[in-house]
ROMARTI-421081 format. One record per residue (C-alpha): residue number from 1; residue in one letter; z, x, y. Coordinates in steps of 0.2 Angstrom, whole numbers, always signed. Layout:
# ROMARTI-421081
(node NUM, "A", (Z, X, Y))
...
This chain:
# ROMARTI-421081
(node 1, "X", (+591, +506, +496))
(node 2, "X", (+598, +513, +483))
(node 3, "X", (+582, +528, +477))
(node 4, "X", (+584, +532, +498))
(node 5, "X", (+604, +534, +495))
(node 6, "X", (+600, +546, +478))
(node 7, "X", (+587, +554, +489))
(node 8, "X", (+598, +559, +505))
(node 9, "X", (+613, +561, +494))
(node 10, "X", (+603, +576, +487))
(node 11, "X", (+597, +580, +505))
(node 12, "X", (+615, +581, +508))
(node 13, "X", (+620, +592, +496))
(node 14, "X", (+606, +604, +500))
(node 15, "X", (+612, +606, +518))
(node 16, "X", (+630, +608, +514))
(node 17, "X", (+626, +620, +501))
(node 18, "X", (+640, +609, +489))
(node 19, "X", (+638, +600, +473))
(node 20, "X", (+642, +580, +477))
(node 21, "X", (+634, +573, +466))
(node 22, "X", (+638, +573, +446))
(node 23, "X", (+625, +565, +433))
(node 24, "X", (+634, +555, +420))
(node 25, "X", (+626, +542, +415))
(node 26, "X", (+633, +522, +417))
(node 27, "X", (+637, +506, +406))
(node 28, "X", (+638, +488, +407))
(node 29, "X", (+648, +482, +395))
(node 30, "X", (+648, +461, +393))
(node 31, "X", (+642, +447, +384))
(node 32, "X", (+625, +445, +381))
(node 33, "X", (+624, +431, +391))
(node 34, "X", (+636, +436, +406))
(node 35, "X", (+628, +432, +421))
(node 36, "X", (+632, +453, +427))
(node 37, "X", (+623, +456, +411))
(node 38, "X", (+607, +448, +412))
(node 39, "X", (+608, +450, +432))
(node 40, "X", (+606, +473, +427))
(node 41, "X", (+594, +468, +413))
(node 42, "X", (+583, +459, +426))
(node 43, "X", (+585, +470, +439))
(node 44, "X", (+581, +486, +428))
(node 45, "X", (+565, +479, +423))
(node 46, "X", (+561, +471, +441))
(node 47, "X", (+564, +490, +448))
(node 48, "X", (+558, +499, +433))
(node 49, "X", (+574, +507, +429))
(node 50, "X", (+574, +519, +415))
(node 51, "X", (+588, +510, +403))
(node 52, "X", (+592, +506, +386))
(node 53, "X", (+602, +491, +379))
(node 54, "X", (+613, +497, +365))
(node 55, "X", (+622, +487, +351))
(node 56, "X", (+642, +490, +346))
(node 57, "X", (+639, +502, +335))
(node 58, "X", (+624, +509, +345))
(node 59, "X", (+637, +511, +359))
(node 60, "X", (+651, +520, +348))
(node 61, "X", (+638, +532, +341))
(node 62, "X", (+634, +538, +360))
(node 63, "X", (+650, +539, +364))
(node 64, "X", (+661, +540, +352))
(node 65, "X", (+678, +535, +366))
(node 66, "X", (+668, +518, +368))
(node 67, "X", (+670, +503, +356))
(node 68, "X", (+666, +487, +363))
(node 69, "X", (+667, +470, +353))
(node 70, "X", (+654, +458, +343))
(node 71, "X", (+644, +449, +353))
(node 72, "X", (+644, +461, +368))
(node 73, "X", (+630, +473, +373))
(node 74, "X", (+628, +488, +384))
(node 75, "X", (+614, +493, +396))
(node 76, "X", (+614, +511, +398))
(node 77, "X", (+606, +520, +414))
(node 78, "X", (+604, +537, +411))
(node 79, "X", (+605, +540, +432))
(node 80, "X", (+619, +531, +436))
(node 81, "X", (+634, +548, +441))
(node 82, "X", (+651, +550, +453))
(node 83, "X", (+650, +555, +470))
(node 84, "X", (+665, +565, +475))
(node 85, "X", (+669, +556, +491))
(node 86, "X", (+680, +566, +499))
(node 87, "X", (+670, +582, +498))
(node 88, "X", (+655, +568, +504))
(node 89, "X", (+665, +563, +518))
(node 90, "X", (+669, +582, +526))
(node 91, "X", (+650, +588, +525))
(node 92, "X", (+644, +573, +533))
(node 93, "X", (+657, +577, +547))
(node 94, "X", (+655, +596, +549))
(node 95, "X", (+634, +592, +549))
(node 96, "X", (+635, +582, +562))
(node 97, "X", (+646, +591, +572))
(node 98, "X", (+632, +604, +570))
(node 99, "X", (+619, +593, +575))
(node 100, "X", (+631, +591, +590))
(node 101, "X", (+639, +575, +589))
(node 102, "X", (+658, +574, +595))
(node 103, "X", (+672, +568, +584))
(node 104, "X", (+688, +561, +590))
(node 105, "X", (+701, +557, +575))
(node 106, "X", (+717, +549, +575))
(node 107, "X", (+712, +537, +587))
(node 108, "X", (+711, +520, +590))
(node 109, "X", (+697, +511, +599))
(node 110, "X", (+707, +498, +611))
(node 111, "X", (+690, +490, +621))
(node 112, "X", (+671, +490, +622))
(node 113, "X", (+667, +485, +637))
(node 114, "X", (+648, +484, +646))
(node 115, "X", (+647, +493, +659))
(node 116, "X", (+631, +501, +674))
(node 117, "X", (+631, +518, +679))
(node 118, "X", (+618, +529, +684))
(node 119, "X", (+610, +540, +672))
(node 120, "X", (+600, +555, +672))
(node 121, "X", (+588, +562, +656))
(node 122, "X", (+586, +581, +653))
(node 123, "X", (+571, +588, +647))
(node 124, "X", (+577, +587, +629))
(node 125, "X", (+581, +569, +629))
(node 126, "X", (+600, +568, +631))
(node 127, "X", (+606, +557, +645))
(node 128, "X", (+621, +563, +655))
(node 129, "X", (+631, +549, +667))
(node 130, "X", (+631, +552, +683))
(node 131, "X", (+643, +539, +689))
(node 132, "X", (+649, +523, +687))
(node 133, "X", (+643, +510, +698))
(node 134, "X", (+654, +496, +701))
(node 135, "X", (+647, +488, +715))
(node 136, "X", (+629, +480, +724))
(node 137, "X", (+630, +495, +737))
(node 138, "X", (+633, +508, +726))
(node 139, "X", (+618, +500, +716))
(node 140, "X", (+603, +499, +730))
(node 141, "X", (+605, +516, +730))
(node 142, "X", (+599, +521, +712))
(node 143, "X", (+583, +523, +708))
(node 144, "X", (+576, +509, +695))
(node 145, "X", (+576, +520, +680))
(node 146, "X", (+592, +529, +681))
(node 147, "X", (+600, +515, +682))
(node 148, "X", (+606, +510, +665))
(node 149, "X", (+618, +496, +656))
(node 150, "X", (+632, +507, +644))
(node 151, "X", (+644, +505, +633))
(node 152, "X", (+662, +512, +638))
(node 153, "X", (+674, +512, +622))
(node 154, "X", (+691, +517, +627))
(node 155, "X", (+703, +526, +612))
(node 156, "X", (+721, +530, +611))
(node 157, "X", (+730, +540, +599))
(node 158, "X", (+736, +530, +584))
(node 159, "X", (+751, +542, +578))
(node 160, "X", (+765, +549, +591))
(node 161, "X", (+761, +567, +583))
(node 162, "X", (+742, +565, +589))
(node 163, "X", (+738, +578, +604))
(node 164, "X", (+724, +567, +609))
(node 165, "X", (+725, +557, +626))
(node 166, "X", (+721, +542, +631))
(node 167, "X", (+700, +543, +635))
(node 168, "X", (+685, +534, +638))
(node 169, "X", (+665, +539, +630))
(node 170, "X", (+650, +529, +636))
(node 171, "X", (+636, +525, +627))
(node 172, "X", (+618, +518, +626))
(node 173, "X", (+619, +510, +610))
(node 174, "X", (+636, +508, +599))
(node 175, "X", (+637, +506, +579))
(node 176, "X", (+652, +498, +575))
(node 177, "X", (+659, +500, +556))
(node 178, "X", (+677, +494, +559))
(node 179, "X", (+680, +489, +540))
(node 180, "X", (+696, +481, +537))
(node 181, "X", (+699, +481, +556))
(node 182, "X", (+682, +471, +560))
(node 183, "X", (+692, +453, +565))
(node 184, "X", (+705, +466, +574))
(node 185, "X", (+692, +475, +584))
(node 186, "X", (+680, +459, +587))
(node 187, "X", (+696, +450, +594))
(node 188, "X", (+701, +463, +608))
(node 189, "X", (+686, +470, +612))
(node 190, "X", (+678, +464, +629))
(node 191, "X", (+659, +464, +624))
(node 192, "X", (+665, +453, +614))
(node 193, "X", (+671, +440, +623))
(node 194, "X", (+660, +439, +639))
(node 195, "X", (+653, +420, +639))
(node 196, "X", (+635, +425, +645))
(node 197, "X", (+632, +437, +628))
(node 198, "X", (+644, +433, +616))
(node 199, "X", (+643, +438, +597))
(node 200, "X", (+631, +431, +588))
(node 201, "X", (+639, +414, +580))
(node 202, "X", (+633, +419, +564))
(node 203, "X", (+641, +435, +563))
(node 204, "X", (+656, +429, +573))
(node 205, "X", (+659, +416, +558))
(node 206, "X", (+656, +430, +544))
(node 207, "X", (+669, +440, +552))
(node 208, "X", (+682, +427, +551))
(node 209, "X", (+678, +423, +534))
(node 210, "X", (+681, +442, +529))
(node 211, "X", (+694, +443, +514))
(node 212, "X", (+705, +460, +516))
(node 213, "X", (+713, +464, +499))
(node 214, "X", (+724, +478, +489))
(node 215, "X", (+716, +486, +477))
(node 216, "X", (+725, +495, +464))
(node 217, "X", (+718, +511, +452))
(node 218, "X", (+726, +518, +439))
(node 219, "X", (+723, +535, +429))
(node 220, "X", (+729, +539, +412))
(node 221, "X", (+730, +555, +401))
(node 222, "X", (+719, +553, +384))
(node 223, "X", (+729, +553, +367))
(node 224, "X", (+716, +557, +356))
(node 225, "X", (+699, +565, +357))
(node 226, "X", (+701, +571, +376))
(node 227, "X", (+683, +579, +375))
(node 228, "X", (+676, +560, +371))
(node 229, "X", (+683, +557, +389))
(node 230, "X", (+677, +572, +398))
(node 231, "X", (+666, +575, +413))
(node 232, "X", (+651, +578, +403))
(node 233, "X", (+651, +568, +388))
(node 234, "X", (+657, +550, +396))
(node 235, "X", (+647, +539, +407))
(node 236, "X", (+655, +527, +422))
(node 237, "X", (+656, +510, +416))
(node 238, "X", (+658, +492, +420))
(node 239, "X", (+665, +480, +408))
(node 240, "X", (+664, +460, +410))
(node 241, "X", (+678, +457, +398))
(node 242, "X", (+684, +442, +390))
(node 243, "X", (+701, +442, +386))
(node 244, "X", (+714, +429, +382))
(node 245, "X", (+729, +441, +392))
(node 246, "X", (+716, +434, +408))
(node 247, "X", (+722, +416, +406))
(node 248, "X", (+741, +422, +411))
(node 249, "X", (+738, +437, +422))
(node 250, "X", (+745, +436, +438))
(node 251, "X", (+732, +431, +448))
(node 252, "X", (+731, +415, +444))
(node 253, "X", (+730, +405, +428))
(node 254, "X", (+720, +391, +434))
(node 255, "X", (+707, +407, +439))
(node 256, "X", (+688, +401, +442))
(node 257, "X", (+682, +413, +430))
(node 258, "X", (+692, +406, +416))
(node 259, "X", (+696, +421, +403))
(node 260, "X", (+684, +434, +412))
(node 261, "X", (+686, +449, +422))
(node 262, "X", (+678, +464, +428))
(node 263, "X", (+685, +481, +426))
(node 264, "X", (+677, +500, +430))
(node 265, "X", (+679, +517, +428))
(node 266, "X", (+676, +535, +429))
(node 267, "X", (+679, +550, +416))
(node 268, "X", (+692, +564, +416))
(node 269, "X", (+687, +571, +433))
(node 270, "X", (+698, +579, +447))
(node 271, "X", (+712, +588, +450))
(node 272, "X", (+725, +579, +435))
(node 273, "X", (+710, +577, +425))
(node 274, "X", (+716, +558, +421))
(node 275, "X", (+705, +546, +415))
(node 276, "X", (+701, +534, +431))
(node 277, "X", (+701, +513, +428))
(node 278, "X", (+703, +499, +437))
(node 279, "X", (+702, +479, +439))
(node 280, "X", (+690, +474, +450))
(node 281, "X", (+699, +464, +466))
(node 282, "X", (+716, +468, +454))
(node 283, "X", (+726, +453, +458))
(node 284, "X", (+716, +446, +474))
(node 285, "X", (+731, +450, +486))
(node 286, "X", (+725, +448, +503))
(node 287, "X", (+735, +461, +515))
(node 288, "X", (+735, +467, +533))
(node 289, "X", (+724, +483, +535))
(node 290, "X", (+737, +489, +546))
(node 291, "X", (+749, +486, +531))
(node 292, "X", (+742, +500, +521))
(node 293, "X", (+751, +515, +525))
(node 294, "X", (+767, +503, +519))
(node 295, "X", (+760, +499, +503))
(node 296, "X", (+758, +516, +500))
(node 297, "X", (+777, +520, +503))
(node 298, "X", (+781, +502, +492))
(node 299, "X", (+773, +511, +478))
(node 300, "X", (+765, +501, +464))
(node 301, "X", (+773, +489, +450))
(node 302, "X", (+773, +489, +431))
(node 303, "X", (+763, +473, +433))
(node 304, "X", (+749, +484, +442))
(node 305, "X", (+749, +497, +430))
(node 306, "X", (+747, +485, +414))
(node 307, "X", (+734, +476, +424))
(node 308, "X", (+720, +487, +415))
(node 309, "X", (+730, +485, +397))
(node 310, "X", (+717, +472, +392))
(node 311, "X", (+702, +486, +393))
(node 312, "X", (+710, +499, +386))
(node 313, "X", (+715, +491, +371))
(node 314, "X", (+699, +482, +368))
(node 315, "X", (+687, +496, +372))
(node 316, "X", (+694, +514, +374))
(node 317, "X", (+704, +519, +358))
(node 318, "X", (+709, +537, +364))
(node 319, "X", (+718, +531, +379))
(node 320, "X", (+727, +518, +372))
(node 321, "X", (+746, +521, +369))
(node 322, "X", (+749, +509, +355))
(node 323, "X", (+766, +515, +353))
(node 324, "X", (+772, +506, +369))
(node 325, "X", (+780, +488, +368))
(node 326, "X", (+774, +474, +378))
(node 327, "X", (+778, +475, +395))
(node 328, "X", (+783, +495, +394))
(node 329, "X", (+771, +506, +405))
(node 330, "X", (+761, +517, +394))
(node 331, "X", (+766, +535, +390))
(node 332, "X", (+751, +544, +395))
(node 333, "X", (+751, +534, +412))
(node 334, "X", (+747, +549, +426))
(node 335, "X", (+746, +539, +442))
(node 336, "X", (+740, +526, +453))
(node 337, "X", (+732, +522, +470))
(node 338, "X", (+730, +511, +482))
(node 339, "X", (+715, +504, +496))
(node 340, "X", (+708, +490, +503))
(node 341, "X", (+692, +480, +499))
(node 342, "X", (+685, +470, +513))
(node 343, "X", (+675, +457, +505))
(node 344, "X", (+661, +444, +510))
(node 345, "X", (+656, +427, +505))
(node 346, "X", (+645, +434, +492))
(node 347, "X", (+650, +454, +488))
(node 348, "X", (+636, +460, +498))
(node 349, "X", (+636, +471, +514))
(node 350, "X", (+634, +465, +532))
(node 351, "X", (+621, +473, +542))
(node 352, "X", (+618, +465, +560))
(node 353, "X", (+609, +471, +577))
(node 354, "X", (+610, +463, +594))
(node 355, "X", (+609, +463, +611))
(node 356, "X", (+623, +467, +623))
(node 357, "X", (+613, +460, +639))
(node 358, "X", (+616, +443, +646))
(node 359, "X", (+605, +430, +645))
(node 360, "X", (+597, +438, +628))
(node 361, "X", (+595, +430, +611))
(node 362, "X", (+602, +441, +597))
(node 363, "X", (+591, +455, +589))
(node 364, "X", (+586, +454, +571))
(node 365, "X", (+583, +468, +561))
(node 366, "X", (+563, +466, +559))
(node 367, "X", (+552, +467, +572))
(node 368, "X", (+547, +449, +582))
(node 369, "X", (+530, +450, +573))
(node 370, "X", (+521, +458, +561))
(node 371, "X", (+514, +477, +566))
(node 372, "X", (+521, +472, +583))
(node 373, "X", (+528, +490, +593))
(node 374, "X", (+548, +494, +590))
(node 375, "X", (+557, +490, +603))
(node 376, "X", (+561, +505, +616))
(node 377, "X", (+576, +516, +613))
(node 378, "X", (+584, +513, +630))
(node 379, "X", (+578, +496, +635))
(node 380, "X", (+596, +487, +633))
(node 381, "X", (+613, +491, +626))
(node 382, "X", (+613, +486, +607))
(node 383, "X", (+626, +482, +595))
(node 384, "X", (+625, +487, +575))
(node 385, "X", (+639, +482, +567))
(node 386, "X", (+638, +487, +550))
(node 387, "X", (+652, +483, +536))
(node 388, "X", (+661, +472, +522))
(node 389, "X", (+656, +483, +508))
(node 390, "X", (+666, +473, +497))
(node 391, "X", (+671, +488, +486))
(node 392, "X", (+655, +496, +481))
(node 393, "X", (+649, +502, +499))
(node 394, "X", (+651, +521, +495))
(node 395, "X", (+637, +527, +488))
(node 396, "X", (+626, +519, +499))
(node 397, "X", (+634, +527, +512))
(node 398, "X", (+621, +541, +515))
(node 399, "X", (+607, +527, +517))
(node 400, "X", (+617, +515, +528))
(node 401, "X", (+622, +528, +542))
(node 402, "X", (+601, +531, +541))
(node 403, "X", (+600, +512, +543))
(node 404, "X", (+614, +513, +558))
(node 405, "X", (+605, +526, +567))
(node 406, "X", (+587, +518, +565))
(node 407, "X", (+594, +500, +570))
(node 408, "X", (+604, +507, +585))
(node 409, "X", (+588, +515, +594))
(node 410, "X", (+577, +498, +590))
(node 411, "X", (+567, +502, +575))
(node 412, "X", (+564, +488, +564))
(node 413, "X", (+572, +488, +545))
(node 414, "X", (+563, +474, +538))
(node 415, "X", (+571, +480, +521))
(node 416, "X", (+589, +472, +525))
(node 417, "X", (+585, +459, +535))
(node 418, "X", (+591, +448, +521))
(node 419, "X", (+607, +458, +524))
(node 420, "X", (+610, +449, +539))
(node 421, "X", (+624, +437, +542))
(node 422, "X", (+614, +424, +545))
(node 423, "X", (+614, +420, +527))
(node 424, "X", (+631, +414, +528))
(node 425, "X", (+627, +398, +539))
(node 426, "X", (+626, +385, +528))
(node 427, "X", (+637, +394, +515))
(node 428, "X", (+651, +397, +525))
(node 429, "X", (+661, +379, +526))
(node 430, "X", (+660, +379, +506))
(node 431, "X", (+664, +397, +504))
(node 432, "X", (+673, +400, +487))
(node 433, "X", (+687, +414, +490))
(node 434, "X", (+688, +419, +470))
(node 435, "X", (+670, +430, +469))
């Protein structure tokens, strides 16, 4: 996946005419017998990954901003860059509205509902409803292949300032990536709850078992040595660190993972030029994805800026403030922000496909038998649903909208069948919350 996902994010860039993409190299930092250490090592020489495992000292002299203690190692990918989300986000939008899809923002989706109406298909392929049909009179009078089983998603406006109204789209096929909102949407929607074709029970337990939690990041101004920390001349980095501060941090000090923790970062990038940090799943505050907007306004705590203390002081010397006293937010602290990661069982995505007809066993995502035909794109109404990237879902974005639009007209994607959630069954009664 992730080669397709460097290749379209190029393709992507091409078409918008707009840099996206920013080559800086990445490390992971740890020791050398973390379990994320060896698991990059293994997977670089599975995949032939260009790479290069560097010693303290190895690592200071590459980059002279790093130091990282004995006994740890770095693996150094040479490929691995920052995507600017929000400039990704707008060229995806405005191309697609080019290739003529409609947008609706500010909406909420209140119901998906299965529903038959005649159809007719132009010469280039679009289908355009003709009516709906809601009875068996109505029905005799359709010919056999205009008569089609659709989707009809209703939306509403989700602010009072929204101009939009109240409306309803219909649809052959229908990708749902809800996010946080999964369990909210999966509730009220009515696809969702007609006995003859329920959700799948394996996605149905997976989507109960999704942990929704605040995520906190935190930029800082460098001290000394700015230009070590530049756009440039730093890479992106993940450190497994092992700290004794862990043992008493506010997540717990009775935490499954003992003294360890997993931090990242970016360089000075953006429009205040801070350099970008973070604990990975911060504190393990489970929230309300509705509650977001009020997290915002509640602001942030000293406690969830001094959550990164421990990896600065161990491995970035120019951005520590080693004037501040314990407890004091650091001098050179810019900022902080706050999202959401929606998190499964085991970190990993969730891609599903399924039929929305009665009577039907659920799709998978690989065809019935080997070199067997895909099914047809208009045979039945089908369901993607596509989400729970547990914090690291961006950069595959590009290659999982491909994934989405393939699933969603019946081709097979053998590739991420193993993505499905069907590899929650037998995990899901012992499922450990800590990942």
């Amino acid at each position: 996946m992730l080669e397709k996902a460097y290749a379209l994010w190029h393709e992507l860039e091409q078409e918008s005419g707009q840099k996206l993409l920013h080559y800086t190299g990445g490390l992971d930092i740890g020791r050398k017998d973390d379990k994320g250490i060896t698991g990059v090592l293994l997977a670089c020489k599975e995949h032939n990954l260009e790479h290069e495992v560097l010693e303290p000292d190895q690592v200071t002299a590459k980059f002279p901003g790093v130091t990282i203690p004995p006994g740890y190692v770095a693996i150094y990918q040479k490929d691995a860059g920052i995507l600017e989300p929000e400039k990704c986000t707008l060229a995806h939008y405005w191309l697609a509205r080019v290739h003529g899809a409609v947008t609706k923002m500010n909406v909420d989706v209140t119901d998906i509902a299965l529903i038959e109406g005649e159809v007719v298909t132009g010469a280039d392929g679009r289908m355009t409803l003709v009516r709906l049909i809601t009875n068996d009179r109505d029905k005799a009078t359709v010919k056999k292949q205009n008569l089609k089983r659709l989707f009809c998603i209703t939306v509403v406006a989700n602010n009072a300032g929204s101009s939009v109204a109240p409306a309803a789209f219909f649809a052959v096929n229908a990708v749902l990536t809800a996010g946080a909102w999964s369990k909210e949407l999966v509730a009220k929607a009515e696809i969702f709850k007609r006995p003859l074709a329920p959700l799948p029970p394996a996605l149905l337990q997976t989507v109960n078992s999704l942990s929704v939690e605040r995520q906190v990041v935190n930029w800082f101004r460098p001290l000394k040595n700015p230009e070590h920390y530049a756009l440039g001349r730093f890479p992106i980095f993940l450190v497994h660190l092992h700290h004794p501060a862990h043992l008493n941090s506010p997540s717990s000090p009775q935490h499954p993972l003992g003294d360890l923790r997993f931090y990242y970062g970016f360089p000075c990038f953006g429009a205040d030029g801070g350099f970008k940090c973070a604990r990975y799943d911060h504190f393990y505050e489970k929230i309300q994805p509705d509650n977001l907007e009020l997290e915002h306004k509640r602001g942030v705590s000293t406690e969830d800026i001094l959550a990164t203390k421990p990896l600065i002081e161990t491995c970035f010397p120019g951005i520590q403030d080693a004037k501040s006293q314990e407890g004091e937010i650091p001098s050179n602290y810019i900022r902080s922000g706050v999202c959401m990661f929606t998190n499964t069982p085991d970190g990993h995505f969730v891609i599903d496909a399924f039929s929305a007809v009665p009577h039907r066993k659920p799709t998978s995502n690989k065809a019935a038998k080997k070199g067997s035909a895909p099914e047809a794109t208009t045979a039945e109404p089908r369901v993607v649903f596509i989400s729970a990237c547990s914090g690291h879902g961006f950069k595959f974005a590009s290659v999982i909208g491909q994934i989405a639009a393939d699933l969603s007209c019946g081709k097979p994607r053998e590739d991420v069948d193993w993505l499905s959630s069907n590899r929650f069954v037998p995990k899901l009664a012992a499922r450990n919350s800590m990942l």
